[in-house]
N, C-alpha and C positions, 0 to 999 in steps of 0.2 A: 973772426968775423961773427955780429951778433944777428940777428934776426928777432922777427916776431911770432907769437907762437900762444898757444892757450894751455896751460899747464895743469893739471891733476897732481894734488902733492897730499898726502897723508902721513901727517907727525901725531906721534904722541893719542890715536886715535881720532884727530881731528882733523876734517879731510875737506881739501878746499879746491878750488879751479877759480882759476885768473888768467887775465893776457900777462905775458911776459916775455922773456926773451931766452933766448939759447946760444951756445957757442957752435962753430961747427963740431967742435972738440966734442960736441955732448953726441951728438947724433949717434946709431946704433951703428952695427956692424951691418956689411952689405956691398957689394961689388959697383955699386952704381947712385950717385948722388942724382935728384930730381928738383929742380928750381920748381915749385908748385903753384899752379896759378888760380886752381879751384878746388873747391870739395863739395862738398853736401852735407845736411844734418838726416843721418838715421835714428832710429828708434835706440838700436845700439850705441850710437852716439850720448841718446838723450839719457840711456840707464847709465851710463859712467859718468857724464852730467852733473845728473842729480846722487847719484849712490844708491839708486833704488835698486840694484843690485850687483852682483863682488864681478861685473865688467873688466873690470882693471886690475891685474895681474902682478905689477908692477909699478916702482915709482920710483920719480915725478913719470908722469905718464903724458902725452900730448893724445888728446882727441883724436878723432873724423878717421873712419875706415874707408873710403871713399877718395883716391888720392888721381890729380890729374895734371898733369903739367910737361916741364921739357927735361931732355935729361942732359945734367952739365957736367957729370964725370963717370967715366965707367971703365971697366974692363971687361962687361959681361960678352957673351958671344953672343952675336946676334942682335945687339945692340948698342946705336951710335951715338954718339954726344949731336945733339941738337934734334933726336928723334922727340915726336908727340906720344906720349905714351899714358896705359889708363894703370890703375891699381884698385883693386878692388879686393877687399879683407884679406888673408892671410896671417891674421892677428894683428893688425896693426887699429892702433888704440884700445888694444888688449893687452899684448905683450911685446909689442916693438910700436916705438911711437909714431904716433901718428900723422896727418896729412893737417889738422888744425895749425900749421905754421907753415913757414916759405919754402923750409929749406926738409929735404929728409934724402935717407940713404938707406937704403934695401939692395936686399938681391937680386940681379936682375931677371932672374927665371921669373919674380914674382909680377913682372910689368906684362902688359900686352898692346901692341899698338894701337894708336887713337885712329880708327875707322876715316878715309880721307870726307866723307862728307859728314861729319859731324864736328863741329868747334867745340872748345874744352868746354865749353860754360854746357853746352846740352849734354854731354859725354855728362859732365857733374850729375846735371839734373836729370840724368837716368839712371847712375849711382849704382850703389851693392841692391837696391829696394829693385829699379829696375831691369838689373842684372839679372836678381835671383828671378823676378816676374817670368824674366825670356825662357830661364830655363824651366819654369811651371810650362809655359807654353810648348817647349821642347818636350818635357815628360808626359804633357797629355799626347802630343802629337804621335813622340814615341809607342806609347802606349793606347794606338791605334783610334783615338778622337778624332773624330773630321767634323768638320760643322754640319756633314749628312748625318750624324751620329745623333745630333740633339742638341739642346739645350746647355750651355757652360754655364756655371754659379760659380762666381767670386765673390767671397765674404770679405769686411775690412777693406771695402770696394772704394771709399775715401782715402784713403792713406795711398804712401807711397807705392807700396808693391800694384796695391790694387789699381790704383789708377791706371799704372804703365800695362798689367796684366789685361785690363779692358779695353784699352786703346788697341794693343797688339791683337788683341781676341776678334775686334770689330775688324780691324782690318783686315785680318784672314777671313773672314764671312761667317766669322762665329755668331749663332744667337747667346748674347751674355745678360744673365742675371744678376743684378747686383745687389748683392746685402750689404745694409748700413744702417745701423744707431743712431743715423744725423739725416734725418727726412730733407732738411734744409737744402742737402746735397745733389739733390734728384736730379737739377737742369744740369747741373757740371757732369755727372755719371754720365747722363744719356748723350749730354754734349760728348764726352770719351767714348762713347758707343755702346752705351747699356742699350737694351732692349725693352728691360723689364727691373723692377727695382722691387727688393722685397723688405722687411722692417726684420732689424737682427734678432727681432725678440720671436719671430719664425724659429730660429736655429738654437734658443736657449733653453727650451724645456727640456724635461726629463729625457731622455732617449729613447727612444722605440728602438727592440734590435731589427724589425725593418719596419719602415716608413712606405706612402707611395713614392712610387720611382717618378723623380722628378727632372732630374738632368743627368748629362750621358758623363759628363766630368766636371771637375772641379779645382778651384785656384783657394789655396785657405791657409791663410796667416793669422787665425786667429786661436787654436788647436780648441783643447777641452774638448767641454761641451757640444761648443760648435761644432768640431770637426766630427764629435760622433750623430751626432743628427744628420750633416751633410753624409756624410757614410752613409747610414741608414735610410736615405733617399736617393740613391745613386742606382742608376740603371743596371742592370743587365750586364755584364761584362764591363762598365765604366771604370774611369781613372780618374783619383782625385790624387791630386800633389799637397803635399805638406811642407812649409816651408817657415812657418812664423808659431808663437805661444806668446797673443797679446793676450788671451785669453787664457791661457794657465799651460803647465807644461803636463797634466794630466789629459789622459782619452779613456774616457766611461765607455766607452763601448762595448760592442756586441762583435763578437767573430759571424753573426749572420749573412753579412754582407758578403765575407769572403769567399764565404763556406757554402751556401745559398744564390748568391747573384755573380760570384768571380770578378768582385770587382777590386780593383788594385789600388792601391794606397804605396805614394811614390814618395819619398822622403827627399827634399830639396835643398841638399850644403852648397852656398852659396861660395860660403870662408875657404874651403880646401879644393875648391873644383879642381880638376883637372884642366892644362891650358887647351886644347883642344875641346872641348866642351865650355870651355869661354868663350872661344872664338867662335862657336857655334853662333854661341847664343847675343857676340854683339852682330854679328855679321845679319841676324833674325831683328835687332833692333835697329840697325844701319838699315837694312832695306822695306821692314813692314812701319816701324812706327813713322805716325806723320807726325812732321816737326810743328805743325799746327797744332797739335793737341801736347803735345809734349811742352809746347808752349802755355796752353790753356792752364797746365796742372803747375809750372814753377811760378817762383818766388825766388828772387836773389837778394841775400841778405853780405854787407858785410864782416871780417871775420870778428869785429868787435861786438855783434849780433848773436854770434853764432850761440852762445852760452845760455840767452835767455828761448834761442829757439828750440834748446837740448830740451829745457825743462817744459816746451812748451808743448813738445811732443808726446811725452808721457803722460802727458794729461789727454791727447786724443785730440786737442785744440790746432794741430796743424793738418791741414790740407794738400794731395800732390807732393810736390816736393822742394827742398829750400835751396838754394847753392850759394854754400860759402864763398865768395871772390876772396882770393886771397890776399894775392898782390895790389 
């Protein structure tokens, strides 16, 4: 049986992506086949995409780390044929392919179930970006942030992570700061529940090893630069979570911050989580994010779409978040 699917294939140096089709015979190893009905375009998505960086592991590769649908054969334990189930990174559209087609077959430890009030299509468009947002939100909280605390900054506050990380932030009574590169963006931020909107070109100079202390914590997927400024202004005992390097995989910083204020810098894998800290962190999206605003920030593209929205994202030209339909 064939199916539909978007293919990554590199011969001879020359490395292409097309829709096309698969056998079940192709699919990888894995205890449990999932009939897939959505996905979403990440950032991760859009660098294997385009090839702007070695994403893809293997080949022919299928796209979308982002996988959501029903499951139509399995053996796993704990898991039944016609369950709703989410998938989210594990290397797939890395090293096991991925959710960019109908059909796929993983293991099933790697599934977690689809939350009873949320439909696929929103589960999509909260995605690995939204995922990993929750557990920024988890690791400030862990790391003793309250919105009596002060002030939250989330940089890259337009994009995927940021948008869901400032919805979920507003809703808990955080006051949230939002940096962004795209002034244009101001009403949708605040509509998400900014507070306060600041221009990225705040966070791009030179670094101070401390700055004045400006907020108690922080949400930052942009690293470098950014992330050492955001440090360098980070209160007293505060928590900044690290989760993204749109901005470079380098940190110019200063051990000041740690050394001097105590303040904690939390590193956030999204890909390898633990399932119990997944479930944390949808059961934190199941019950704080409003489906109104999670509304405001999607885009549902179909899967014939998805290719130009990969390339569209590396450019910084996509907003919130896209969802693949697949079927």
């Amino acid at each position: 049986m064939t199916f539909k699917a978007v293919i990554i294939n590199k011969q001879d140096d020359v490395y292409s992506v097309e829709p096309g089709e698969l056998n079940t015979a192709d699919l990888m190893e894995g205890d449990t086949v999932v009939c897939v009905s959505h996905s979403s375009v990440n950032y991760k998505d859009g660098l294997a995409v385009t090839n702007r960086a070695p994403v893809v592991r293997r080949f022919p590769m299928v796209p979308g780390i982002d996988m959501v649908g029903v499951v139509e054969e399995t053996t796993a334990p704990g898991v039944s044929v016609g369950d709703a189930v989410i998938l989210n990174g594990w290397g797939t559209g890395e090293t096991h392919l991925g959710a960019w087609a109908e059909k796929s077959r993983v293991p099933g430890e790697w599934l977690v179930p689809l939350p009873k009030d949320l439909s696929a299509e929103q589960a999509a468009a909260i995605g690995t970006a939204g995922y990993t947002a929750a557990l920024c939100v988890l690791g400030l909280q862990d790391g003793g942030v309250t919105p009596e605390s002060g002030p939250v900054l989330v940089t890259g506050a337009a994009g995927g992570v940021g948008s869901v990380a400032i919805a979920l932030l507003g809703s808990l009574g955080y006051h949230v700061i939002a940096s962004t590169g795209r002034p244009e963006e101001g009403d949708y931020l605040k509509k998400l529940g900014a507070a306060e909107i600041i221009a990225r070109d705040e966070l791009s100079g030179k670094p101070r090893a401390l700055g004045k202390e400006r907020w108690a914590g922080a949400v930052d997927s942009v690293g470098s630069t950014t992330l050492a400024n955001v440090l360098s202004m980070t209160r007293y005992g505060g928590t900044v979570t690290c989760c993204g390097l749109a901005g470079g995989m380098d940190l110019p910083a200063s051990v000041a911050p740690f050394i001097l204020r105590g303040v904690k810098l939390v590193g956030i894998d999204s890909v390898m989580a633990a399932r119990d800290l997944r479930l944390r962190a949808w059961a934190l999206l199941d019950q704080k994010l409003e489906r109104n605003l999670l509304a405001e920030m999607t885009t549902v593209v179909p899967l014939s779409q998805a290719i130009d929205v990969g390339q569209q994202i590396v450019e910084g030209k996509v907003r919130g978040r896209v969802v693949v339909k697949i079927d």
